[in-house]
PDB file of N, CA, C and O in Angstrom:
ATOM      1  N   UNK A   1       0.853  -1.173   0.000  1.00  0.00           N
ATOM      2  CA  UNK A   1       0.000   0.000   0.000  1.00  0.00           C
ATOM      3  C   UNK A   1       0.899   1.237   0.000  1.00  0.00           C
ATOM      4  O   UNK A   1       1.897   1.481   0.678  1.00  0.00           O
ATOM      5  N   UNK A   2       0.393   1.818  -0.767  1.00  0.00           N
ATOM      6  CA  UNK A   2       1.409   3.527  -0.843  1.00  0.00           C
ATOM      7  C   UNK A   2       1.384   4.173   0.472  1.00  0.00           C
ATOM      8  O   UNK A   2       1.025   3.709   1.555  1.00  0.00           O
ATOM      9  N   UNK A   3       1.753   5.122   0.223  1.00  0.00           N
ATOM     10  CA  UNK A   3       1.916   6.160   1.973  1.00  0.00           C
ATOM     11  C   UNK A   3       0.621   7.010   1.483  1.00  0.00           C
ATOM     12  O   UNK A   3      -0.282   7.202   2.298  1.00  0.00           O
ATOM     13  N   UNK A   4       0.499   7.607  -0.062  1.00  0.00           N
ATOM     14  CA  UNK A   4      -0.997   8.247   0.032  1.00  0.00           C
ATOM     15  C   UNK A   4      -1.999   7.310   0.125  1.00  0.00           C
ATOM     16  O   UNK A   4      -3.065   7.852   0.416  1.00  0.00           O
ATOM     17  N   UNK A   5      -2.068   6.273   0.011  1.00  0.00           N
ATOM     18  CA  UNK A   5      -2.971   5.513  -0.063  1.00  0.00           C
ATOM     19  C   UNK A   5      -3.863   5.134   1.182  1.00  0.00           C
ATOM     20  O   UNK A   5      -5.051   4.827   1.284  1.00  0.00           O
ATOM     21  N   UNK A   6      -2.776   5.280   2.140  1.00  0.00           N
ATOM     22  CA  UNK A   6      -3.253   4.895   3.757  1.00  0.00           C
ATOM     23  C   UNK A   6      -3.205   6.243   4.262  1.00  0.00           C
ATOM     24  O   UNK A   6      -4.286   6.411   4.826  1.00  0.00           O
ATOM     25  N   UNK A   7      -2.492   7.319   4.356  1.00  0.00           N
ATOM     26  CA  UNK A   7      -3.144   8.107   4.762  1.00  0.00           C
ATOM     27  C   UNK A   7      -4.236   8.843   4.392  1.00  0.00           C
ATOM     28  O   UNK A   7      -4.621   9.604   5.279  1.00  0.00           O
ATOM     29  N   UNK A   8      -5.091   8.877   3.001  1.00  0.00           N
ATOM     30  CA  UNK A   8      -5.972   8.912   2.682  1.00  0.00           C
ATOM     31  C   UNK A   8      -7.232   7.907   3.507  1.00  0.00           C
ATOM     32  O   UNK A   8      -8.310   8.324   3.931  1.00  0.00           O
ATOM     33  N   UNK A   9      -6.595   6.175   3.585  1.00  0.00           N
ATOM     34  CA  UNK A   9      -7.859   6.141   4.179  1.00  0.00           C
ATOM     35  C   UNK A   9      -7.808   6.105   5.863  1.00  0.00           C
ATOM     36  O   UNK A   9      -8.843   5.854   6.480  1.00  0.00           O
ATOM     37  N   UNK A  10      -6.678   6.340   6.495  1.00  0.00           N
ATOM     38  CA  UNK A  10      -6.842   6.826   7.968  1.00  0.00           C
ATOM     39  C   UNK A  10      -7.793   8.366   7.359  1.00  0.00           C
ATOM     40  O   UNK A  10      -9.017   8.379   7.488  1.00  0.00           O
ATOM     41  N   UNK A  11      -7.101   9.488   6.762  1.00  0.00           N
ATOM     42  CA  UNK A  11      -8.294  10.256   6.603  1.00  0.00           C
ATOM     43  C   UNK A  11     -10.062   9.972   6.633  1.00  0.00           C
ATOM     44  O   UNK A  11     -10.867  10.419   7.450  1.00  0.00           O
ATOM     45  N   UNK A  12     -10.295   9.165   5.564  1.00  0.00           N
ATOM     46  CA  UNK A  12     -11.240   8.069   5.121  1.00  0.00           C
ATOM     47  C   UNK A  12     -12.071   7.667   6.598  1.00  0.00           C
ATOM     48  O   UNK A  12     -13.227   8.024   6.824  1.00  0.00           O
ATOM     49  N   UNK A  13     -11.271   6.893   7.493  1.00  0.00           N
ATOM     50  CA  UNK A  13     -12.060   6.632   8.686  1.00  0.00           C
ATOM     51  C   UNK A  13     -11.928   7.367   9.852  1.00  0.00           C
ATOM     52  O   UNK A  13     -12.196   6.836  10.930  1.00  0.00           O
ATOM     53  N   UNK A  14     -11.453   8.820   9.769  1.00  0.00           N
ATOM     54  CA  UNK A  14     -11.220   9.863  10.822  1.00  0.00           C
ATOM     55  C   UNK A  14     -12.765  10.877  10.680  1.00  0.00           C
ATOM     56  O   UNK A  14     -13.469  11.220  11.631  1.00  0.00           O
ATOM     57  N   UNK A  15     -12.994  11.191   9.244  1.00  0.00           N
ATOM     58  CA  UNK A  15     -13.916  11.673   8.740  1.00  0.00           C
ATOM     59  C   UNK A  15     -15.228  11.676   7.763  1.00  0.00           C
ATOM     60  O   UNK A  15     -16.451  11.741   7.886  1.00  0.00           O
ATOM     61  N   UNK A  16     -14.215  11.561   6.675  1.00  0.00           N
ATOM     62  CA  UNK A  16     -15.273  10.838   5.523  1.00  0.00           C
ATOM     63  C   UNK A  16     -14.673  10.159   4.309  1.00  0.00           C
ATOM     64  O   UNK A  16     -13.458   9.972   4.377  1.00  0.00           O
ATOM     65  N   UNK A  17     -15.075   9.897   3.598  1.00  0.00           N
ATOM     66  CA  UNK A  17     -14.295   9.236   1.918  1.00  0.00           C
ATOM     67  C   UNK A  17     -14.598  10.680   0.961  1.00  0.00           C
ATOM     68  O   UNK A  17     -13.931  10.684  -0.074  1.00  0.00           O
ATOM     69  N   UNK A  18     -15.417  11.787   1.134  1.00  0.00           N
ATOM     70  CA  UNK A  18     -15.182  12.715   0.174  1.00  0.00           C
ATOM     71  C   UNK A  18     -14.057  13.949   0.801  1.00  0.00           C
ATOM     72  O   UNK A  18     -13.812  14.890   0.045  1.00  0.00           O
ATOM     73  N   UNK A  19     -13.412  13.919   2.139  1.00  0.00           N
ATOM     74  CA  UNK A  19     -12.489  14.600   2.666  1.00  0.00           C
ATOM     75  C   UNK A  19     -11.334  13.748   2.272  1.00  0.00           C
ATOM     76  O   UNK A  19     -10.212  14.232   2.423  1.00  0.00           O
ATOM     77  N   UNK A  20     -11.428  12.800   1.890  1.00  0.00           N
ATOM     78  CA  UNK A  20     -10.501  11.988   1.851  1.00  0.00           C
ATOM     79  C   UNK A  20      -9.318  11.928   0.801  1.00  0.00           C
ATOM     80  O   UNK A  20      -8.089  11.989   0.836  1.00  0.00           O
ATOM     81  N   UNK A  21     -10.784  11.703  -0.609  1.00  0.00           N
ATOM     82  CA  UNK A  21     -10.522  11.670  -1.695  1.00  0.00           C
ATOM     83  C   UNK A  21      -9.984  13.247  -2.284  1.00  0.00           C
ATOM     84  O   UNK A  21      -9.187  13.303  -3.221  1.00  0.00           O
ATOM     85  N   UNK A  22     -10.617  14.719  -1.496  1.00  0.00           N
ATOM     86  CA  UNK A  22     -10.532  15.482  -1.913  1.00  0.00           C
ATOM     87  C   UNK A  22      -8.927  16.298  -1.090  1.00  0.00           C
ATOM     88  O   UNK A  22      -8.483  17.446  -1.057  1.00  0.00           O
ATOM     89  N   UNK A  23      -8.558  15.192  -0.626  1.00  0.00           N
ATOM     90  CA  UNK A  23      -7.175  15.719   0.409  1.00  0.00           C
ATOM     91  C   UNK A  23      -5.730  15.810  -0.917  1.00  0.00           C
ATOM     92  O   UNK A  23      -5.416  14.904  -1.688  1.00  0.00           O
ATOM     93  N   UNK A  24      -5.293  16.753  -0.841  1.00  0.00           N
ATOM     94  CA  UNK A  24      -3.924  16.548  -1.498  1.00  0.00           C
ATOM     95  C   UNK A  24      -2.828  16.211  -0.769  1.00  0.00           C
ATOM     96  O   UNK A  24      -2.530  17.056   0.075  1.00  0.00           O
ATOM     97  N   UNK A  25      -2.207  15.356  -0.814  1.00  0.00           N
ATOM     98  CA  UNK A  25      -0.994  14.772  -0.226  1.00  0.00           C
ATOM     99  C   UNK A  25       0.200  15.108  -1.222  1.00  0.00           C
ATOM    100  O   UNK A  25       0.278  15.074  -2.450  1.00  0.00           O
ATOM    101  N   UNK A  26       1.014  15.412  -0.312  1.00  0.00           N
ATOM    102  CA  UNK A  26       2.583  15.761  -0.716  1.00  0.00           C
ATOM    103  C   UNK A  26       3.591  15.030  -0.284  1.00  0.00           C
ATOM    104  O   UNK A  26       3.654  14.574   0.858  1.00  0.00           O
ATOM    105  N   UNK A  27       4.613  14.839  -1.344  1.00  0.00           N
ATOM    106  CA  UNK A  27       6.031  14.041  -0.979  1.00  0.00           C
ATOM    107  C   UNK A  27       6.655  14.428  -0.089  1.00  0.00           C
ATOM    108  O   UNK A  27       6.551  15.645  -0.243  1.00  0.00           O
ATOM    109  N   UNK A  28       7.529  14.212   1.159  1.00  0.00           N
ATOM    110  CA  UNK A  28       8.314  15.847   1.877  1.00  0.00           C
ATOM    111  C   UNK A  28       9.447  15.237   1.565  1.00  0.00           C
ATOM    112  O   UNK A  28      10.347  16.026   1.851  1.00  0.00           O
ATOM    113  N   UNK A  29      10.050  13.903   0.977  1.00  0.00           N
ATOM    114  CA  UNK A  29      11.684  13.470   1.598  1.00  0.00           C
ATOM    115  C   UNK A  29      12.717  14.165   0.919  1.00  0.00           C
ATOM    116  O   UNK A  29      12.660  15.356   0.611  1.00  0.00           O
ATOM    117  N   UNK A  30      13.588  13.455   0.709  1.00  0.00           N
ATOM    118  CA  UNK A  30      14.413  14.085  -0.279  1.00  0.00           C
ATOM    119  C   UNK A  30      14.536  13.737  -1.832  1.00  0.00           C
ATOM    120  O   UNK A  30      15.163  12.830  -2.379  1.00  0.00           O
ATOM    121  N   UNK A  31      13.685  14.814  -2.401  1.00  0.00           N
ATOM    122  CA  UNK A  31      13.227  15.276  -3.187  1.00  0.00           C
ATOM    123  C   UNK A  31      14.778  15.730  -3.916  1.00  0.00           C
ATOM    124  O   UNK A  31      15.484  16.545  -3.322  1.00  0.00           O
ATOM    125  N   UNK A  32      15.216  15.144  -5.206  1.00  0.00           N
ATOM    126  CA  UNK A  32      16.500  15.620  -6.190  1.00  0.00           C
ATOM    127  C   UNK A  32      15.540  15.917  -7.048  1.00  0.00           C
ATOM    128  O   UNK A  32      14.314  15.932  -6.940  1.00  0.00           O
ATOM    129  N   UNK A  33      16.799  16.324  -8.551  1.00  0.00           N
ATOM    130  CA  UNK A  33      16.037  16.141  -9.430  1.00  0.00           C
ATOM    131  C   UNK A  33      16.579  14.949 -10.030  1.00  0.00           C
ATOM    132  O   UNK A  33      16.494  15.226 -11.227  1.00  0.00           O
ATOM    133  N   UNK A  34      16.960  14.078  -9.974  1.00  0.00           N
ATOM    134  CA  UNK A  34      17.345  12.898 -10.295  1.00  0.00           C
ATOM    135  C   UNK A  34      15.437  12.062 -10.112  1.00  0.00           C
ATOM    136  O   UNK A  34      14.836  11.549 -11.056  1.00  0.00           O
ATOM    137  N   UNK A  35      14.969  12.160  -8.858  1.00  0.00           N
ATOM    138  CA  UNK A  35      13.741  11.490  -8.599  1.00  0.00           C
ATOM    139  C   UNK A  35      12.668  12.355  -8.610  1.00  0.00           C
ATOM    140  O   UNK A  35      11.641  11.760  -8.284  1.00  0.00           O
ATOM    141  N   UNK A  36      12.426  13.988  -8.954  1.00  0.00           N
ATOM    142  CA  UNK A  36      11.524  14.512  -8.601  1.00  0.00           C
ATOM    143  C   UNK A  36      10.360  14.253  -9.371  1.00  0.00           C
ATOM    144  O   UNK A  36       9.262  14.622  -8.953  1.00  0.00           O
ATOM    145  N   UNK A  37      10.526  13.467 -10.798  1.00  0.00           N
ATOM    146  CA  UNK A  37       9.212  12.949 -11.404  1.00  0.00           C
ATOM    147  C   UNK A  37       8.995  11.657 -11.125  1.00  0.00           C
ATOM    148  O   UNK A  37       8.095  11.141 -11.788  1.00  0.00           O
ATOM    149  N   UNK A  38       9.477  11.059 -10.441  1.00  0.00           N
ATOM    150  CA  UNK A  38       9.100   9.278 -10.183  1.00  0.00           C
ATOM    151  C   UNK A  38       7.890   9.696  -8.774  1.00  0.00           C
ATOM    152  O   UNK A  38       7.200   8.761  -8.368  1.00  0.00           O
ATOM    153  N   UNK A  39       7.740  10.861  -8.222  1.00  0.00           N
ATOM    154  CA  UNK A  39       6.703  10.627  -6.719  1.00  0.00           C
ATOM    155  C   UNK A  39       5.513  11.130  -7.421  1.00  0.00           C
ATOM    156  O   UNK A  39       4.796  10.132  -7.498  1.00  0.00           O
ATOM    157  N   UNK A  40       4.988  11.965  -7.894  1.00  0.00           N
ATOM    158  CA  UNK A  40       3.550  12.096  -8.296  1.00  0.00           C
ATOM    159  C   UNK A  40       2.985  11.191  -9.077  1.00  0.00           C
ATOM    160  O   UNK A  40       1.952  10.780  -8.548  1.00  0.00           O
ATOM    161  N   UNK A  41       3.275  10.525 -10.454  1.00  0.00           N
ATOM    162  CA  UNK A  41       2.840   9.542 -11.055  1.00  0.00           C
ATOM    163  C   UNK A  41       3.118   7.850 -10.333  1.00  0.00           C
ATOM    164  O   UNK A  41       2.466   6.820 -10.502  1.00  0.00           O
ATOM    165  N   UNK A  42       4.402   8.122  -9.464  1.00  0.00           N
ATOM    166  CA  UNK A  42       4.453   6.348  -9.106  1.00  0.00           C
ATOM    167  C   UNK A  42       3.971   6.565  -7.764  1.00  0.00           C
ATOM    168  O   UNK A  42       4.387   5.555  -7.196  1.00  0.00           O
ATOM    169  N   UNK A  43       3.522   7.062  -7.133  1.00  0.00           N
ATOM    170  CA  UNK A  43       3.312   7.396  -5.249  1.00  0.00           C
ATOM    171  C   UNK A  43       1.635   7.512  -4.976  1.00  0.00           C
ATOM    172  O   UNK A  43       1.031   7.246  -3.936  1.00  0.00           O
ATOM    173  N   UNK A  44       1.213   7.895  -5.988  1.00  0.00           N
ATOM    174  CA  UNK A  44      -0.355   8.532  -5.657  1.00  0.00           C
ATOM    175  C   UNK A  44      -0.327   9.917  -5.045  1.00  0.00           C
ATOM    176  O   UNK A  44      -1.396  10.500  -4.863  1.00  0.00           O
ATOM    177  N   UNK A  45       1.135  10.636  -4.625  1.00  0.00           N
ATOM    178  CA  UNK A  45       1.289  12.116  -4.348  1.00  0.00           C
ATOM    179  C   UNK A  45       0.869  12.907  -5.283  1.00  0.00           C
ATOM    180  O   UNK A  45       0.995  12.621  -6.474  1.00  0.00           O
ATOM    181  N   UNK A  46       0.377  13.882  -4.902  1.00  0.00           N
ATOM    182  CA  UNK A  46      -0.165  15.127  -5.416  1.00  0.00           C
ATOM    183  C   UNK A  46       0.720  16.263  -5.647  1.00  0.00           C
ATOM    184  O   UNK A  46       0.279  17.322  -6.093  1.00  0.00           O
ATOM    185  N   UNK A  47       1.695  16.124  -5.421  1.00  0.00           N
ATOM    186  CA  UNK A  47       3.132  16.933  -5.212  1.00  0.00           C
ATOM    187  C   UNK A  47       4.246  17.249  -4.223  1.00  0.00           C
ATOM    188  O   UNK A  47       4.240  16.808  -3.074  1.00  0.00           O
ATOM    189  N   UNK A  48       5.294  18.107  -4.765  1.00  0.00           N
ATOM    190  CA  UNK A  48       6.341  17.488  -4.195  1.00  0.00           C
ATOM    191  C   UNK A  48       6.779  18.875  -2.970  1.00  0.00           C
ATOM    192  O   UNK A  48       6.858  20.044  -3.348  1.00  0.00           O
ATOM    193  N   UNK A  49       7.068  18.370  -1.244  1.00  0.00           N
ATOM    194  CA  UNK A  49       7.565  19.985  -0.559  1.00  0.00           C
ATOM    195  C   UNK A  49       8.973  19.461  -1.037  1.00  0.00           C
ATOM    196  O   UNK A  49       9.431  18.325  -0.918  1.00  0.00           O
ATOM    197  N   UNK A  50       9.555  20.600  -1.618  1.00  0.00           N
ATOM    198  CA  UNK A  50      11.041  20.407  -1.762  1.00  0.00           C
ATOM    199  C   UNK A  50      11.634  20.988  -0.391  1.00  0.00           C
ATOM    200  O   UNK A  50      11.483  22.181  -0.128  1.00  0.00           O
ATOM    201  N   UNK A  51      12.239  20.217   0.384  1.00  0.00           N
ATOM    202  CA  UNK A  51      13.281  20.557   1.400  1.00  0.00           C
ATOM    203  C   UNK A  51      14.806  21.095   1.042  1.00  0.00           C
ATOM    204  O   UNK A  51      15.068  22.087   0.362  1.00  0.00           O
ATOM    205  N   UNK A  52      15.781  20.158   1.696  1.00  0.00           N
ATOM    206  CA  UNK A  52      16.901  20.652   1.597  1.00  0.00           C
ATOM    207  C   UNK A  52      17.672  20.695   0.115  1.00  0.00           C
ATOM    208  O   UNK A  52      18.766  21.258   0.103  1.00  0.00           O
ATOM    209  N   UNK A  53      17.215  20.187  -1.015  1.00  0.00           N
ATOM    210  CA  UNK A  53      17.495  20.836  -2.262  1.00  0.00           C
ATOM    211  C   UNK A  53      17.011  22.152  -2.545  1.00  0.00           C
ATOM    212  O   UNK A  53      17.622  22.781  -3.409  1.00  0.00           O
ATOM    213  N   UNK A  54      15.945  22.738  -1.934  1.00  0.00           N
ATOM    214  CA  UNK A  54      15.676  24.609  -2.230  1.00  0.00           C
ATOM    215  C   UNK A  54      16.886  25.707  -1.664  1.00  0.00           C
ATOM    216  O   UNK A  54      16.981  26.924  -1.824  1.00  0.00           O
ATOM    217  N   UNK A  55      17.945  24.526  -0.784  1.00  0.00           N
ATOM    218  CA  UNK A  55      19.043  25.085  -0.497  1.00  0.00           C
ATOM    219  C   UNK A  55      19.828  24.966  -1.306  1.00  0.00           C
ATOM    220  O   UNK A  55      20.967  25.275  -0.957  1.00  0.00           O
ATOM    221  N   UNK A  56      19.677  24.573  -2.470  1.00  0.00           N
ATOM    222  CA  UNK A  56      20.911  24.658  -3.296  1.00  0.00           C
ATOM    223  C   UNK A  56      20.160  25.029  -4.602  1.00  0.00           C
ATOM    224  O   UNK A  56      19.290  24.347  -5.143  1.00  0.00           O
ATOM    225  N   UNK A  57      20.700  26.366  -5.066  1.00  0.00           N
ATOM    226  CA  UNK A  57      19.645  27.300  -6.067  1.00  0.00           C
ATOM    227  C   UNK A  57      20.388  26.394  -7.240  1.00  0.00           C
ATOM    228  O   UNK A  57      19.898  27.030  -8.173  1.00  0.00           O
ATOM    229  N   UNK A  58      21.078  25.540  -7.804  1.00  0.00           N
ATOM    230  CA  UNK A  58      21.427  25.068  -8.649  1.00  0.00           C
ATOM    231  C   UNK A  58      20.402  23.825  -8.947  1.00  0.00           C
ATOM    232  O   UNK A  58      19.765  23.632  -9.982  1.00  0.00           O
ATOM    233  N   UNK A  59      20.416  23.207  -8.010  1.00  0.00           N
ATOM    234  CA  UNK A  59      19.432  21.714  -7.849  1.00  0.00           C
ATOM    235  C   UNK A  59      17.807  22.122  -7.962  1.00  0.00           C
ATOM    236  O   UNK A  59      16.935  21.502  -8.571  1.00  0.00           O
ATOM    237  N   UNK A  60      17.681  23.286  -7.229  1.00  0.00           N
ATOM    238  CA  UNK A  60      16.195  23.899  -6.767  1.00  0.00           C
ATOM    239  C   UNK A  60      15.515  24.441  -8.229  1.00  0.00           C
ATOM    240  O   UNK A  60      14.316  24.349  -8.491  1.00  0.00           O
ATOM    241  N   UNK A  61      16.513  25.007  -9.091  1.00  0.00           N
ATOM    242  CA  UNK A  61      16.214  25.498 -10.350  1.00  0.00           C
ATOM    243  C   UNK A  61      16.186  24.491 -11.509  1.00  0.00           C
ATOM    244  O   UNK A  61      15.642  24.843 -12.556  1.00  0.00           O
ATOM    245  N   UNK A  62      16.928  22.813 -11.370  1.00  0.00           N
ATOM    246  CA  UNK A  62      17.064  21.545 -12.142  1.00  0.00           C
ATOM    247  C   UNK A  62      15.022  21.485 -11.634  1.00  0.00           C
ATOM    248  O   UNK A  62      14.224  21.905 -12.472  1.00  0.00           O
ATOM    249  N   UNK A  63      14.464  20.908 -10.184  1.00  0.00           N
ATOM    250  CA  UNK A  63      13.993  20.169 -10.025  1.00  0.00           C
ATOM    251  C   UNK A  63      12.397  21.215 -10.966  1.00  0.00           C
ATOM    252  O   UNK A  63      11.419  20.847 -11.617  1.00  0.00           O
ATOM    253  N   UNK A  64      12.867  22.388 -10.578  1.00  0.00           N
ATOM    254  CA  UNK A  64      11.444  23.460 -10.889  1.00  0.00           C
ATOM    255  C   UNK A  64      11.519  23.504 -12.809  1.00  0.00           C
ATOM    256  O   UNK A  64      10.556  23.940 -13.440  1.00  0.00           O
ATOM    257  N   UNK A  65      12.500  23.106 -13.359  1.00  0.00           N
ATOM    258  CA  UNK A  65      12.323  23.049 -14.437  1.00  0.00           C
ATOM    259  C   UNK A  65      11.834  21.665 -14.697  1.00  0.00           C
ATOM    260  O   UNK A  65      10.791  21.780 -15.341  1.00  0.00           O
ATOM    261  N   UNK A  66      12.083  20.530 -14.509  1.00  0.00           N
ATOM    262  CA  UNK A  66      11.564  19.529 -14.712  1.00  0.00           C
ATOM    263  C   UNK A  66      10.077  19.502 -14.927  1.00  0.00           C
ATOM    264  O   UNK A  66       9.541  19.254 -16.007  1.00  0.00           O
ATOM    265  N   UNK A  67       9.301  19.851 -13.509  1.00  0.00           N
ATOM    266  CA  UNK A  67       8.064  20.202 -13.247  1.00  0.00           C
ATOM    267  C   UNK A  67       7.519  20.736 -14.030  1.00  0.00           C
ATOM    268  O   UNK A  67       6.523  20.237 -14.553  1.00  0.00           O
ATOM    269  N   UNK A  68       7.863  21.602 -14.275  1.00  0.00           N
ATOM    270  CA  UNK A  68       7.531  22.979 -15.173  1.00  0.00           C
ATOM    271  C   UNK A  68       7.308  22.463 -16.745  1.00  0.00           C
ATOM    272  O   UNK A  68       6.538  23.088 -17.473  1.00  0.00           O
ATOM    273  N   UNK A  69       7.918  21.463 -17.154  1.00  0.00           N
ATOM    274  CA  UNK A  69       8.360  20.920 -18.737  1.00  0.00           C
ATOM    275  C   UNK A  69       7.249  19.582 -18.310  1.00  0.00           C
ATOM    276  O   UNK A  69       6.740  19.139 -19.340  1.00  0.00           O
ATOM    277  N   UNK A  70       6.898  19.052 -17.389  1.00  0.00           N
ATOM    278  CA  UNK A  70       6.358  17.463 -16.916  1.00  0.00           C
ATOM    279  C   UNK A  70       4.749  18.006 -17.295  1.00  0.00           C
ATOM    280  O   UNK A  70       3.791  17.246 -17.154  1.00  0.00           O
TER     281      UNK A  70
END
């Protein structure tokens, strides 16, 4: 089971299945751009918090172009 998958349905049985379904979930780990398109299409994530790569304006500007072109 994915990580959105279950926290969607702990959401799911905290509240409802349309809070659930309508929740966006985000990646937080470490996010490159080597992997930053493998988490939304293979994860069930909704997108990505970029952490400690937004510290490096070289990597931070690879991963936002990717996105940006995806």
């Amino acid at each position: 089971m994915s990580a959105a998958l279950l926290i969607r349905k702990i959401i799911a049985n905290l509240y409802d299945r349309q809070t659930a379904d309508n929740l966006s979930v985000l990646y937080g780990g470490s996010v490159t751009s080597k992997n930053a398109l493998d988490f939304p299409d293979n994860s069930g994530m909704n997108g990505l918090l970029i952490g400690g790569a937004s510290l490096n304006g070289s990597e931070f500007n690879k991963i936002i172009k990717l996105i940006i072109h995806y």
